[in-house]
C-alpha positions as CSV (number, residue, x, y, z in Angstrom):
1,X,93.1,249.2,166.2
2,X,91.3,250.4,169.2
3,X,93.1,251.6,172.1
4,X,93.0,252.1,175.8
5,X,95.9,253.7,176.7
6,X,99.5,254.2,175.2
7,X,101.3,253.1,178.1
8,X,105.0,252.0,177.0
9,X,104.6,248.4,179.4
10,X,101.1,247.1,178.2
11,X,99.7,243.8,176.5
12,X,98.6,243.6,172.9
13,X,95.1,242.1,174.2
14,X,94.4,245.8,176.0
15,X,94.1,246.7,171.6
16,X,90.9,245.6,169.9
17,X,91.6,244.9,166.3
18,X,88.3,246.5,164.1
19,X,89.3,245.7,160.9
20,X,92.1,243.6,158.9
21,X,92.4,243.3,155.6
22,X,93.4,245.3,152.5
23,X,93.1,249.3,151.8
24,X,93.3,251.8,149.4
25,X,96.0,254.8,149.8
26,X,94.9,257.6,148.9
27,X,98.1,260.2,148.2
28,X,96.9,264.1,147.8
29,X,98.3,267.6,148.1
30,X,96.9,270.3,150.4
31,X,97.3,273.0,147.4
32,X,98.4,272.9,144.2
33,X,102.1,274.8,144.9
34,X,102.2,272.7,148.6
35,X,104.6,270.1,148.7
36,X,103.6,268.3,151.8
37,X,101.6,265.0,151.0
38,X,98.5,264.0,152.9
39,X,97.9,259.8,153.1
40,X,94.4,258.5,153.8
41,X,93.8,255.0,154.0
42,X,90.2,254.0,152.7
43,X,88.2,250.7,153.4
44,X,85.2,249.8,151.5
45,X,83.4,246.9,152.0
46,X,79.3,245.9,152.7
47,X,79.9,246.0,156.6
48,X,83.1,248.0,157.2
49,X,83.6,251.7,155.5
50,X,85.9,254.3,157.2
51,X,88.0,256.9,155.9
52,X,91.3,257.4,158.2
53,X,94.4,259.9,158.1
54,X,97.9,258.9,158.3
55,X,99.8,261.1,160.8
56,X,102.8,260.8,162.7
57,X,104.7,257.7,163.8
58,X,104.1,256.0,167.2
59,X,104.4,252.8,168.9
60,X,101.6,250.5,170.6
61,X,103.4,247.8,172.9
62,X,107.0,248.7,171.4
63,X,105.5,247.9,167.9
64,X,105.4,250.7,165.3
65,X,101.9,252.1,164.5
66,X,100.6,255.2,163.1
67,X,98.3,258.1,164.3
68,X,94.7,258.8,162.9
69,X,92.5,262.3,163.4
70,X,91.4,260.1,166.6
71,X,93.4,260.0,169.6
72,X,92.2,255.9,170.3
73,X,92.5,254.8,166.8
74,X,95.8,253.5,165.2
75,X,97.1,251.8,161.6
76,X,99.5,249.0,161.7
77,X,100.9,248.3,158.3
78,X,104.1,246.3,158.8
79,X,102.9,242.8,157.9
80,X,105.3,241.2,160.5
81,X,103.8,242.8,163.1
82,X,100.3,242.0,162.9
83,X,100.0,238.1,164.3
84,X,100.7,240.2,167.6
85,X,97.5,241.7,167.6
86,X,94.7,239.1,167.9
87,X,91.5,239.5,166.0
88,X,89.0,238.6,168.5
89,X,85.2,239.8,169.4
90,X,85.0,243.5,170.5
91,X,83.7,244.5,173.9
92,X,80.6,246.1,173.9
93,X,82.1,248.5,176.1
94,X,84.9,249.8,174.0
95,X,83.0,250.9,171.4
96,X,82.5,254.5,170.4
97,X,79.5,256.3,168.5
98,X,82.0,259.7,168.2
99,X,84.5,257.5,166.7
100,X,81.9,256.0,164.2
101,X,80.2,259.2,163.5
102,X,83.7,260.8,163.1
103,X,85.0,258.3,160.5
104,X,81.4,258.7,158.5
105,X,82.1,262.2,158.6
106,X,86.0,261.6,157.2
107,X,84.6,258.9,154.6
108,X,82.0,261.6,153.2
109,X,84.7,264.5,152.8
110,X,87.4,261.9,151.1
111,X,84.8,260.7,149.1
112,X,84.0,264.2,147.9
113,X,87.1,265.4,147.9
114,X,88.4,262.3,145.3
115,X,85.7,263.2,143.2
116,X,86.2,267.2,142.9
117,X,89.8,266.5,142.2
118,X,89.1,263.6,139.5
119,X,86.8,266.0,138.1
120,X,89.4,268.8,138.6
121,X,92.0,266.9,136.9
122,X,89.6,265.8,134.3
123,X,88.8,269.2,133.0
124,X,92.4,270.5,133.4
125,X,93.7,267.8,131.3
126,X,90.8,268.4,128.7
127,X,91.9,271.9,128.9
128,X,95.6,271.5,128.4
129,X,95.2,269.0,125.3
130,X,92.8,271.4,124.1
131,X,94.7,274.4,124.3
132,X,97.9,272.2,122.7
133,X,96.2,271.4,119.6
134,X,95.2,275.4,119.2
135,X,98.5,276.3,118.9
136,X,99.8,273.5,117.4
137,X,96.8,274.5,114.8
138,X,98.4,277.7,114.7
139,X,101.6,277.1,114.4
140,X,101.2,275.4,111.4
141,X,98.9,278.3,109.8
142,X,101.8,280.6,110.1
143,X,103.3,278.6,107.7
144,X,100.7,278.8,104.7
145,X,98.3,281.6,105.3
146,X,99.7,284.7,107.4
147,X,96.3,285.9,107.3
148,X,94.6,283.0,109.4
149,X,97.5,282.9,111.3
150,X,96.4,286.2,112.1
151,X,93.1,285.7,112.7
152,X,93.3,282.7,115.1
153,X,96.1,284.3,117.3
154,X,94.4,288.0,117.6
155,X,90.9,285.7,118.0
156,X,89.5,287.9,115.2
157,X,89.6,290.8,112.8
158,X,91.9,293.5,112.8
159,X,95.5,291.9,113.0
160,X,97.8,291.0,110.6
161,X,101.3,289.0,110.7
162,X,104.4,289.4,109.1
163,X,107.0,286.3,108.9
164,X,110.8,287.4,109.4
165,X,112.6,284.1,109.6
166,X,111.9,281.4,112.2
167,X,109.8,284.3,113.8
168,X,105.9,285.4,113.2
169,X,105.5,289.5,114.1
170,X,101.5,289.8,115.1
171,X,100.4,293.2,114.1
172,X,97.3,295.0,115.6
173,X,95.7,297.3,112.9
174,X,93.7,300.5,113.7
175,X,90.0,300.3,113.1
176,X,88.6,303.2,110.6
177,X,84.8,303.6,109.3
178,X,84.4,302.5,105.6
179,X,81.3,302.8,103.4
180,X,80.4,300.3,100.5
181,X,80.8,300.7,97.1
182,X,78.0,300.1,95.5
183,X,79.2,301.6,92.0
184,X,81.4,297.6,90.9
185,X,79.1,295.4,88.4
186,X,81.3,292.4,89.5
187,X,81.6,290.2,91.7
188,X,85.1,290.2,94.3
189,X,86.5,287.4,96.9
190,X,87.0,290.9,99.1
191,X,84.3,293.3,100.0
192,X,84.4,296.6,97.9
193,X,84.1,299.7,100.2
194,X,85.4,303.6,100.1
195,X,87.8,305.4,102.7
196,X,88.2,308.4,102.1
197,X,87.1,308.8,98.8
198,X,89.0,305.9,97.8
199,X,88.3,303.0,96.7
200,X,89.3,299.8,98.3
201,X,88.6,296.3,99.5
202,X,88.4,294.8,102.6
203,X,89.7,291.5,103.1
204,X,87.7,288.5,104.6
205,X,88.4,287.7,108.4
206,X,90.7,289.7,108.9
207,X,88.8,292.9,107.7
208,X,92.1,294.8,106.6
209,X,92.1,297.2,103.8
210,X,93.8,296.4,100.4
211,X,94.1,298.6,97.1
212,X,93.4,295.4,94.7
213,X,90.3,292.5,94.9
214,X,90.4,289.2,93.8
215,X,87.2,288.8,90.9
216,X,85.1,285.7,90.9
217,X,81.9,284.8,89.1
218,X,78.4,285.8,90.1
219,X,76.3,283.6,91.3
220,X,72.2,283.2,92.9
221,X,72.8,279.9,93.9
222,X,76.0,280.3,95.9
223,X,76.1,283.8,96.3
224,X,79.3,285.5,98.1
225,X,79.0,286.8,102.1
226,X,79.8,289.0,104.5
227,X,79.0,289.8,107.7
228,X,78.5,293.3,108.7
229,X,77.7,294.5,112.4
230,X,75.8,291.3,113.2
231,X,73.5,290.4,109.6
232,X,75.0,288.3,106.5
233,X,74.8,290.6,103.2
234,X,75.9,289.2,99.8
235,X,77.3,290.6,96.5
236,X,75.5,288.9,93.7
237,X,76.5,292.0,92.1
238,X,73.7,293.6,94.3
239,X,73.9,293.9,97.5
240,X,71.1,292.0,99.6
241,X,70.4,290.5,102.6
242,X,71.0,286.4,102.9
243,X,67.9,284.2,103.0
244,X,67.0,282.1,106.4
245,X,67.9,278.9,104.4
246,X,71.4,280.4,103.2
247,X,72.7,281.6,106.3
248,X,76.0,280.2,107.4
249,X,75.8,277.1,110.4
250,X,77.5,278.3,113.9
251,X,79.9,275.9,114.9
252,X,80.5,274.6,118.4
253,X,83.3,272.8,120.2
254,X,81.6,269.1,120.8
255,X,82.8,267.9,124.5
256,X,81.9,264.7,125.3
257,X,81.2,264.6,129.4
258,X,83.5,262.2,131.0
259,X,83.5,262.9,134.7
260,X,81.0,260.5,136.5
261,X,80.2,261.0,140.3
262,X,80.9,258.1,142.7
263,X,78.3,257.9,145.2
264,X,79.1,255.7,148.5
265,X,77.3,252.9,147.9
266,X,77.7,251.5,151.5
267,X,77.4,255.1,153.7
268,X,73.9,253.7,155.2
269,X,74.8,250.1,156.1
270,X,78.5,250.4,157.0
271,X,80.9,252.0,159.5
272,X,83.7,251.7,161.4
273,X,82.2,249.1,163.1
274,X,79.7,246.2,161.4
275,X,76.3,245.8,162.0
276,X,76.4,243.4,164.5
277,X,78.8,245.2,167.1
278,X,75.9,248.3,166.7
279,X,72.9,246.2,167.5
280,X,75.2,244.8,170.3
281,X,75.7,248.2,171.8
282,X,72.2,249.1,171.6
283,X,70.8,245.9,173.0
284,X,72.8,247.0,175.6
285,X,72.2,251.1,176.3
286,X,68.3,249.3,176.1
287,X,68.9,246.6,179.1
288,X,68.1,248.8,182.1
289,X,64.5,249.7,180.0
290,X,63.8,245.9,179.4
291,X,64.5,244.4,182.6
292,X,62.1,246.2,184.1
293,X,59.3,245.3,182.0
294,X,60.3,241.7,181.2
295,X,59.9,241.6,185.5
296,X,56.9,242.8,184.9
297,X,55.4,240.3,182.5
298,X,57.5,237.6,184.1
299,X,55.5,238.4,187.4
300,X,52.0,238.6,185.8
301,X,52.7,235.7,184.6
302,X,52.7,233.7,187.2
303,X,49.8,235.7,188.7
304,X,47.5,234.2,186.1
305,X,47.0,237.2,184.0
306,X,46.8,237.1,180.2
307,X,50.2,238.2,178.8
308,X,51.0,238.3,174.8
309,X,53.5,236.2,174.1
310,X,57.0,238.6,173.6
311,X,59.0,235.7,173.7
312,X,60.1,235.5,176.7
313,X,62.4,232.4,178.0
314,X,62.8,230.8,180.6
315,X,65.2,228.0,180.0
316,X,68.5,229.6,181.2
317,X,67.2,229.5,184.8
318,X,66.0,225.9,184.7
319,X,69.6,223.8,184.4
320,X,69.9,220.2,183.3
321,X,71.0,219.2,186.1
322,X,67.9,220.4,188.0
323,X,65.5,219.1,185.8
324,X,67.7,215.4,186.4
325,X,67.5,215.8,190.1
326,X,63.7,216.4,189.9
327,X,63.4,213.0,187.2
328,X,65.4,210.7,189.7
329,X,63.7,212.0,192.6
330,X,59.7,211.1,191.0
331,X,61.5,207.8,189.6
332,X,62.5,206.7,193.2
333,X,59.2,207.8,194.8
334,X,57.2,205.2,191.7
335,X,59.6,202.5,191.4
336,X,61.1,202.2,194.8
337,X,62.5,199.0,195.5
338,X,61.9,197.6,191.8
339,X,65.0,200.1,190.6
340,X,67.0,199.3,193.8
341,X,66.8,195.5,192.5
342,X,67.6,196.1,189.1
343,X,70.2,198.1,190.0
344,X,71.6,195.0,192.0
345,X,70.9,192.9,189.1
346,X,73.2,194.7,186.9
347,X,76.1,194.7,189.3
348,X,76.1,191.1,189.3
349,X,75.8,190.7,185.5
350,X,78.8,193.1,185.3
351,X,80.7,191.1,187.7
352,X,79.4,187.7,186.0
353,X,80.6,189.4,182.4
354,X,83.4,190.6,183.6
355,X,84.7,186.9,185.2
356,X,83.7,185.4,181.7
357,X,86.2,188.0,180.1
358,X,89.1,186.7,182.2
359,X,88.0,183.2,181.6
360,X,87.7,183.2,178.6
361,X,91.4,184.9,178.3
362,X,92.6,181.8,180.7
363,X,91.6,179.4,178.3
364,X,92.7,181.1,175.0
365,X,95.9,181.4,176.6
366,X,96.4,177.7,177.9
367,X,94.7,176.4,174.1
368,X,97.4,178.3,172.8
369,X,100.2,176.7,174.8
370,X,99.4,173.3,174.4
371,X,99.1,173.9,170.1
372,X,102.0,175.6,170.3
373,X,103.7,172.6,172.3
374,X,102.2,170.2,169.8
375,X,102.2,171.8,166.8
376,X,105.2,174.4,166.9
377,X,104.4,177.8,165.2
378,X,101.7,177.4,162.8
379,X,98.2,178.8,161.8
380,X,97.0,175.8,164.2
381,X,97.6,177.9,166.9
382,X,94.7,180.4,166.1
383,X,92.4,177.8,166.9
384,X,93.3,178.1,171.0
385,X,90.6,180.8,170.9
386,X,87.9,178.3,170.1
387,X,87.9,175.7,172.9
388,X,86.0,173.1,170.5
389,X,88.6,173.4,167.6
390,X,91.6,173.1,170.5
391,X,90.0,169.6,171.3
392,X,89.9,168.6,168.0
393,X,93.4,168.9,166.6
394,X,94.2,167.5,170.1
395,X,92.7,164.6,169.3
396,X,93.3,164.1,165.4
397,X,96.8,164.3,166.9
398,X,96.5,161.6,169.2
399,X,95.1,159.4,166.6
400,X,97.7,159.6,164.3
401,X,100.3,159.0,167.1
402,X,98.4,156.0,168.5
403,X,98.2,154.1,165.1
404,X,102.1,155.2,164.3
405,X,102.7,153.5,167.4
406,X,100.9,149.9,166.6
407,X,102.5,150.0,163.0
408,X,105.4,150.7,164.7
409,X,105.7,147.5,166.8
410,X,105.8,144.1,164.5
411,X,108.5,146.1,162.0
412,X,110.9,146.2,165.1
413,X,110.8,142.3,165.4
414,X,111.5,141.3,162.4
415,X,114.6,143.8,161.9
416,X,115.9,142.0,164.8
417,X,115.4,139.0,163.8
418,X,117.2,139.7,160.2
419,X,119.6,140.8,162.6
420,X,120.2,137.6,164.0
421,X,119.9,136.0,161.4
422,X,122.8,137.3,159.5
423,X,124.9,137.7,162.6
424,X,125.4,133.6,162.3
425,X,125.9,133.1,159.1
426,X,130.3,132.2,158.1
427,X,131.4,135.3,155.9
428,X,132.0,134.4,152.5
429,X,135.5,133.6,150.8
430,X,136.9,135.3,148.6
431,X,138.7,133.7,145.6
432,X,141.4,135.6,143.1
433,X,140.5,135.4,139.5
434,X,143.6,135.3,136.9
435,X,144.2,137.8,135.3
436,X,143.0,138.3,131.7
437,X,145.5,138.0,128.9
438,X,145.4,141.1,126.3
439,X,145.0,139.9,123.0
440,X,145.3,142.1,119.5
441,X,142.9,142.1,117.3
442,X,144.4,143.6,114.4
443,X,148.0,141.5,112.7
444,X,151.1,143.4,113.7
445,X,152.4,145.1,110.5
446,X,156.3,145.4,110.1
447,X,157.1,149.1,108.5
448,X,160.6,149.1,106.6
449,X,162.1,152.4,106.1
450,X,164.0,153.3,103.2
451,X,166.4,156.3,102.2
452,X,165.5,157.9,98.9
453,X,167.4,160.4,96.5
454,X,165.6,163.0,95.0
């Protein structure tokens, strides 16, 4: 966010919000004993890259922000907070090349500095696994070969070590000037030399002195070395120097490289602020220049000299509505009286329409009345909107009621006539009828009981 003030009674529209969306926190220590942790949020995108600080704790409009390394920049990170400020086109006016320079400047340095330290951390690390597997390596060498334990911890000849226990003793021998004995026939795993008139061997690596040698065969092919003050000698029992093709290979640690430089992709291109609020602010610290010379063309132009064509426009200050007041004004000079009449003409046939329309309503509404009286409540009644249908129905219905009526007229007469008729007639008498005597159809059979013993 970009600030005017920091007044404690202000509006959140006084802030102009330059960039919302996500970041990357970027958590690093001044030194390696400090303590105190230094936070820099990083944003970047093809049009908006900045680097910015976190500092102390502060409040825009009562709402918790923090501070940046510039005095009118802020970071709001609260999530609740952040409908409040209203992402909306910046003003030309509040925007600020220091600021944009500045945050270049702080987006180079983070982006160098998170590189050093990945690279710093990189080697360190290398470093410590490194130096782990030496003495790991070590450490288990004490436990077969005191002599190569010897070796790797002094980091060459002239040490020995002596296990006592759980604990390795690392002795540093004195060094003393030895001669080789050339007077052996056979071939030794040590090299044969003579201290002080006495004849001894010196032990591989380590180059301590022993009394006895351990024998081995002798052999062209794979002859036994040594190396004495910087040149390989071998013992094959002769003493000679070792061939080009026979000398032992040097081996070196193989590091692979794993540390890769990140170069800011979008430096050029982006900022603080996007592309289009910097063309902005140059189109306008380049206004005063231009005005004057587009005056100039404008006025040679209508001087009739030849101008190029440096597109120029002159719409804005010819309006629509000019332009219509010029049209009617031409149209009313050329047509005169012919538009006045039309104009007439079109009234009437609005108020002729417009009497049809309520007409038209009358009559749907009276139709639809009289079906309704006739008819009752059925699809008939749609018909009121057509008057020829109304008339119809109308009259299909008075047909049917005019012939109901003439069939209606002869059936009356002769009801009343049967009427009369039977009105005169005596009512009939009624004679009783005996009544009918049962008789049985079956012969009445006489059943005689008898008692039994059984």
């Amino acid at each position: 966010m970009d600030a005017f003030n920091k007044q404690t009674n202000c509006d959140t529209n006084d802030y102009d919000t330059l960039y919302e969306g996500p970041a990357t926190l970027i958590t690093s220590k001044k030194s390696l004993n400090s303590t105190t942790e230094i936070q820099t949020f990083l944003v970047e995108s093809d049009k908006i890259t900045f680097a910015l600080q976190k500092l102390n704790s502060d409040y825009a409009c009562h709402i918790p922000v923090f501070q940046t390394e510039h005095p009118r920049l802020f970071i709001l990170v609260d999530q609740e907070n952040i409908p409040f400020f209203h992402t909306k086109p910046i003003s030309t006016y509040n925007t600020d090349l220091m600021a944009y320079i500045n945050t270049k400047f702080v987006y180079i340095q983070n982006i160098l500095k998170a590189s050093i330290t990945s690279m710093y951390i990189d080697l360190v690390t290398k470093q410590c696994n490194l130096e782990r597997q030496i003495l790991m390596h070590k450490l288990s060498l004490a436990s077969y070969s005191l002599s190569e334990f010897a070796y790797s911890m002094g980091e060459g000849p002239g040490y020995t070590a002596l296990k006592s226990g759980e604990i390795v003793y690392l002795l540093k021998c004195k060094p003393v000037d030895v001669e080789l004995d050339r007077s052996h026939n056979t071939c030794f795993q040590e090299l044969p030399v003579l201290y002080n008139k006495q004849r001894l061997f010196m032990a591989p690596k380590t180059h301590t002195l022993q009394k006895y040698g351990t024998e081995i065969d002798c052999t062209i092919i794979l002859p036994t070395g040594y190396l004495m003050e910087g040149e390989w000698i071998s013992m094959s029992p002769n003493y000679n120097e070792l061939g080009s093709g026979k000398i032992p290979q040097l081996l070196k640690p193989q590091t692979t490289w794993t540390w890769s430089y990140r170069n800011p992709e979008h430096l050029m291109n982006a900022g603080l602020y996007s592309s289009d609020m910097i063309n902005a602010l140059q189109k306008h610290l380049l206004f005063p220049q231009e005005v004057d010379a587009a005056q100039s063309n404008i006025a040679r132009q209508t001087m009739g000299y030849n101008t190029l064509d440096q597109g120029l426009k002159l719409k804005p200050y010819i309006d629509g509505e000019l332009i219509s007041h010029l049209v009617d004004e031409k149209l009313n000079k050329m047509w005169g009286w012919f538009v006045g009449f039309g104009n007439f003409i079109s009234g009437l046939l609005g108020i002729f329409t417009a009497w049809k329309i309520l007409m038209i309503c009358l009559n749907t509404t009276i139709n639809m009345s009289i079906l309704y009286q006739t008819f009752g409540c059925s699809f008939k009644v749609l018909a009121g909107v057509f008057a020829s249908m109304t008339h119809y129905f109308m009259h299909k219905s008075h047909s049917k009621q005019k012939s109901y009526t003439q069939s209606e007229e002869p059936t009356n007469e002769q009801n009343t006539y049967l009427l009369n008729t039977i009105t005169e007639q005596p009512a009939p008498r009624i004679v009783p009828q005996p009544t009918p005597q049962i008789r049985q159809v079956y012969p009445s059979i006489n059943i005689e009981t008898s008692n039994r013993t059984l």
